[in-house]
N, C-alpha and C positions, 0 to 999 in steps of 0.2 A: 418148850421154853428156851431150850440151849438153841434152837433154830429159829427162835424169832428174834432174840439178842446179834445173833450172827447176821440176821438179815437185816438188824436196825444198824450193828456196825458199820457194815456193806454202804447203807444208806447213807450215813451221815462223812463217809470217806466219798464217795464217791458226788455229795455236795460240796465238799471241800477243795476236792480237785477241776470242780466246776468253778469255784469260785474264784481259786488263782490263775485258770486260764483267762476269765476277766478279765481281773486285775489287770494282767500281761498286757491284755487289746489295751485297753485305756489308757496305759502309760507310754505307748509307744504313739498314740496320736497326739497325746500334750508334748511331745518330743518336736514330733514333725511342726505343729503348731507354734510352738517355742523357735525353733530356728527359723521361722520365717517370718517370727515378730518385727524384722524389721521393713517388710514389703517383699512383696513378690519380684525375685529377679527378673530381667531383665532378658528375654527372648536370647538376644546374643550373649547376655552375661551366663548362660547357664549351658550345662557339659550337654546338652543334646542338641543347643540351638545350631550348628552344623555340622549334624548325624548322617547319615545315607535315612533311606526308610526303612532300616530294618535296625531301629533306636526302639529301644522298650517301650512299652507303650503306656508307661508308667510318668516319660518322661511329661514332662513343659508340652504343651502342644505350641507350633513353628507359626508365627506371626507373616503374613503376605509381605513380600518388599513395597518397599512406598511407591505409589503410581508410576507408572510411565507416561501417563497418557498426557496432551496436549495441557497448557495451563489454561486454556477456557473451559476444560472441561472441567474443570475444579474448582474454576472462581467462579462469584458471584455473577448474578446477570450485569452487565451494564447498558447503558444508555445508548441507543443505537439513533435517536432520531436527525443528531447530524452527520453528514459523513466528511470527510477531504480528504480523498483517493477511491478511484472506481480505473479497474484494468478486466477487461477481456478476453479468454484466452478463446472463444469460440462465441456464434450468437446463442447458446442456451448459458455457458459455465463463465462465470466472471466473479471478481471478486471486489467488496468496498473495506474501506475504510474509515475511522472516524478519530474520536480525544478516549482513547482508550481500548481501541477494539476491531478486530479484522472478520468480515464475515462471505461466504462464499454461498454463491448459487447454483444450482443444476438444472434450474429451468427456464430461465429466460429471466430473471428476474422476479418471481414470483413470489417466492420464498427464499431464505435466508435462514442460513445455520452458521451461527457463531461459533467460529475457530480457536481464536486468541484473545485474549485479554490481559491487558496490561495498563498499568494508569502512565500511558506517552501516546501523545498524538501521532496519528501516523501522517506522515507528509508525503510517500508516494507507494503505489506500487506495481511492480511489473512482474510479466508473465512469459515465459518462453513459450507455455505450451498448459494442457491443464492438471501438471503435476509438479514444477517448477517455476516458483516465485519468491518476489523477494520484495521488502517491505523496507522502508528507509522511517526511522522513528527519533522525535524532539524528543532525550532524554535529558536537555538542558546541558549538556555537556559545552564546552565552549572550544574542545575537537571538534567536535560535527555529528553527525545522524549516524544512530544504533543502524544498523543493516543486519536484518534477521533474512530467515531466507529456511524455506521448507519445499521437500524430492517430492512428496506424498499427497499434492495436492491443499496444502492446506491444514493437515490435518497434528501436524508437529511441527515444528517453527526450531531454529536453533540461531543464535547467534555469530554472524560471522564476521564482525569486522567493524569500524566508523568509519565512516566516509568523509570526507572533509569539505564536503559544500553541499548546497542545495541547487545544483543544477539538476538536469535533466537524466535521471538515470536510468539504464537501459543494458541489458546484455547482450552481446552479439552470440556467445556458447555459455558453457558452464563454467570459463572463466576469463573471458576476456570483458572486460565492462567498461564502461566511462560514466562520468558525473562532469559535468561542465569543464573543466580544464585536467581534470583526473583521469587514472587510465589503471585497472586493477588486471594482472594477469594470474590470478590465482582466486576466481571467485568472490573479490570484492575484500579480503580477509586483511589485504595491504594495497597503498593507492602509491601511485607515483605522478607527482606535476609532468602537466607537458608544456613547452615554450608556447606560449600565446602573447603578441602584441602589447604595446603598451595602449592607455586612454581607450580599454576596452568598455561598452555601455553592456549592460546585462551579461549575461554568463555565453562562453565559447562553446561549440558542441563539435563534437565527433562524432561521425557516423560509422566509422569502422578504423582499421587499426593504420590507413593511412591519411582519408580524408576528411577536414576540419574545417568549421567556420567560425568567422568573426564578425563583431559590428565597432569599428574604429570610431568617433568624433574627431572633431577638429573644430576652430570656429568657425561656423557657418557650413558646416558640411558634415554626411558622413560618408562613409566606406565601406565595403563588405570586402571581406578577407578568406583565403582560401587557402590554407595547407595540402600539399598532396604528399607529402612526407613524412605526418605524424606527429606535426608541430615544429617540425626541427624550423623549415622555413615559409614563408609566406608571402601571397601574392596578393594586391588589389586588384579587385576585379570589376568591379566599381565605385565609382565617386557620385555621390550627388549632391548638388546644392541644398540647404532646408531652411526654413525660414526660425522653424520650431527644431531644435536641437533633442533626439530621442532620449527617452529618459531610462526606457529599458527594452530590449530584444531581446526575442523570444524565437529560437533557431529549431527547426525540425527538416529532417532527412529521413528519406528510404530508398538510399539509391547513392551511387558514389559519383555521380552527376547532378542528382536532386537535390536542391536545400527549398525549403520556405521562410522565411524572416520577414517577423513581424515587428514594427517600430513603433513603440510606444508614443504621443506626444505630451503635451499639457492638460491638464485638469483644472476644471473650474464649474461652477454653475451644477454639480454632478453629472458633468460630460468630460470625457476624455479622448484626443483627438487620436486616430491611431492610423497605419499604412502597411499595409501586406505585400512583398516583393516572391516571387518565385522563379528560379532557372530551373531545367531541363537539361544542360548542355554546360554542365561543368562553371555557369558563373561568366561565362560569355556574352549572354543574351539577359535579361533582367525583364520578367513580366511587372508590371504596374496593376495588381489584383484587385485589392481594397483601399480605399483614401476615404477617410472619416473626418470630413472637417463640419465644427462644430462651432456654435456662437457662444459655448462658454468656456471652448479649451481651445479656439482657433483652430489652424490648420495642422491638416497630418503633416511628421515628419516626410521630406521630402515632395513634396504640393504647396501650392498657395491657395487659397479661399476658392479660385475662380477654375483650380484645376480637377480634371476627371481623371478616373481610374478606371476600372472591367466593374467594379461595385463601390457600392457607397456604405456597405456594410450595416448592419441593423443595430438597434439601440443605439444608445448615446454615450457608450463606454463598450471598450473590446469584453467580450467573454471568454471561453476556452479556445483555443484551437489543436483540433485534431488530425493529423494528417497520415491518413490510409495507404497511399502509395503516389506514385508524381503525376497522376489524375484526379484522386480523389482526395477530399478534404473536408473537414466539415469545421466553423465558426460559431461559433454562440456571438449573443449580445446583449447587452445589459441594459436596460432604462427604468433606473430607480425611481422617477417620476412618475412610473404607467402602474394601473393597476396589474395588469400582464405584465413582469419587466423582465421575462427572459423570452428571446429567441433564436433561431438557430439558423443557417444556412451551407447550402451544399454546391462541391463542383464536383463535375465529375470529365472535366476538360483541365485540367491544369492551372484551373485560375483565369480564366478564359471568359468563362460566364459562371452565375449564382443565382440557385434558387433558392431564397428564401421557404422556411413553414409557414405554410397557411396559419396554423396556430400559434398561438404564443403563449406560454407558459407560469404560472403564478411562484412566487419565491425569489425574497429580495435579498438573499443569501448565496453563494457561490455556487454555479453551473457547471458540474462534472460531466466533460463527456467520453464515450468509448464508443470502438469504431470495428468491427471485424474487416468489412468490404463497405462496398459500394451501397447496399440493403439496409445491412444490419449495423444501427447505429442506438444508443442509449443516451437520455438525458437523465443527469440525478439533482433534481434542483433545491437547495437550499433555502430553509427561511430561518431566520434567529428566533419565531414565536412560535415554530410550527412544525411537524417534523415532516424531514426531506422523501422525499415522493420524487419514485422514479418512472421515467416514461419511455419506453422504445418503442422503434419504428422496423419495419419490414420490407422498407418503399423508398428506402436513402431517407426519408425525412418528409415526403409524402403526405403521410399518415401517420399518427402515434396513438398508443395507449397508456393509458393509468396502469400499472399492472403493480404497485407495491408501495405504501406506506410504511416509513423505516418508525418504531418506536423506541 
């Protein structure tokens, strides 16, 4: 009896001492619970978020830093079916543009993989090679175009600078550049004017860090101008008489002897009359290329109605022109009125002679072209109802293919 009292003792202590360790657990979680009634800290607000890894393992577990990665990998898809900008850096790898979006290729065109994305149209871009390029963007600023610019091929984009016109921009290294009368010696990040001319028609270019071209007016005439000094001073190097006063030139160099200049004239009837001049020999000699005279814009700058050129140029309005090295060259042309209204044409003499494609291309929207050499050339044709479809050739222009529909 004295042993079974003792053993129900036993018993009834030893559910007593179970009970208060309980109690212990449970109050110590309404504790924890309690103190965090007001939200879960904050990764960095709390004593482990920058611990070594040997933080208790009790603590906050460590939240990933926010992406590194490129902004198209994280934004929304966008609209690729127009483009305006397509650059080159080899006949497989090139890169377009479009109203929001930069995308690059590794096979000739075939495929596209979205790099960038951003709501600003891109308005050009260039390529050193295929890990350095640079992008000029309408951010609506009334400084001038965002210039981003990515080492990696494309694959990160960083900000470096506005550029203050919509010339022709182009890098000679990794930091010397021009944009029509601008000149950046630090990568585009800051621009400096260079002396150009007064009563200049369309934008000045630079081919390098000393020689410059110009297109002067006057009435009844123009002029083509030549800096060998970097702007400081200038020569004419010719004058011609014109019936039609140019309305805009459009100046390309590869070579510190080469220029081509193309003279915009009148529009009318959806024809525009236009005139292509090319030297060889520093602005010396002056070839007579293309002369586009037309019955609803009249005659090209520098011709009269009854005068001949090396070509008569295609369509009834100038298209892009591309110009490969001071042999090759390739033209588009525009005829809004054709069911076909783009086509293209090649020299591969200086301007010398031109052969037109056989085919002619559908899209009455702006004609991008790119050019590696003399072979390997691309068209990316534009339609407003339709999206832009690109075609390259293997054969200078020979021959092309359908090889991609941008959606």
């Amino acid at each position: 009896m004295i042993l079974r009292k003792s053993t129900l003792r036993g018993g009834l202590l030893l559910l007593l001492a179970s009970l208060l360790i309980l109690s212990g657990c449970t109050g110590s979680g309404s504790s924890s619970s309690s103190n965090s009634s007001g939200g879960e800290p904050s990764p960095s607000g709390s004593p482990s978020a920058g611990s070594s890894p040997s933080s208790s393992p009790s603590a906050a577990p460590s939240v990933p830093p926010a992406s590194t990665a490129p902004a198209s990998s994280e934004a929304p898809a966008v609209s690729m079916a127009q483009a305006t900008a397509l650059r080159l850096a080899d006949e497989k790898i090139g890169w377009a543009g479009g109203d929001g979006w930069i995308a690059r290729t590794d096979d000739g065109g075939k495929s596209w993989r979205a790099q960038y994305s951003k709501p600003y149209p891109v308005v050009q871009l260039f390529a050193l090679n295929d890990k350095k390029v640079w992008a000029t963007l309408d951010i609506g600023s009334s400084k001038g175009l965002q210039l981003i610019r990515s080492t990696d091929g494309g694959d990160s984009w960083s900000e470096v600078g506005v550029v203050p016109n919509r010339g022709f921009l182009h890098f000679l290294n990794d930091n010397d550049a021009f944009i029509g009368n601008a000149r950046s010696k630090d990568g585009g990040a800051t621009w400096i004017q260079l002396k150009t001319p007064e009563n200049l028609v369309g934008d000045a270019y630079f081919h390098d860090l000393n020689n410059g071209w110009a297109v002067q007016t006057s009435s009844g005439k123009f002029a083509f101008l030549h800096s060998a000094d970097g702007g400081k001073t200038w020569e004419t190097v010719m004058s011609r008489a014109t019936e039609v006063e140019p309305t805009n030139a459009i100046i390309r160099s590869t070579g510190k002897n080469d220029a081509w200049i193309e003279l915009v004239g009148d529009s009318g009837m959806s024809q525009t009359s236009y005139s292509l001049f090319h030297t060889e020999d520093g602005g010396k000699t002056w070839l007579p290329a293309v002369a586009k005279n037309t019955a609803g814009a009249g005659p090209a700058p520098g011709f009269s109605v009854d005068d001949k050129a090396n070509s008569e140029g295609t369509g009834s309005r100038p298209g892009q022109l591309y110009v490969v090295n001071p042999s090759t060259a390739f033209m588009g042309g525009d005829c809004p009125a054709c069911d076909a209204p783009k086509t293209i044409m090649t020299t591969t003499d200086g301007g010398r002679s031109w052969t037109p494609s056989k085919q002619e291309f559908p899209g009455y929207g702006e004609g991008l072209i790119g050019a590696t050499d003399a072979k390997h050339v691309w068209l990316l044709a534009n339609d407003s109802e339709k999206s832009a479809v690109l075609y390259t050739s293997g054969d200078g222009g020979a021959s092309w293919s359908k090889v991609h529909s941008f959606e």
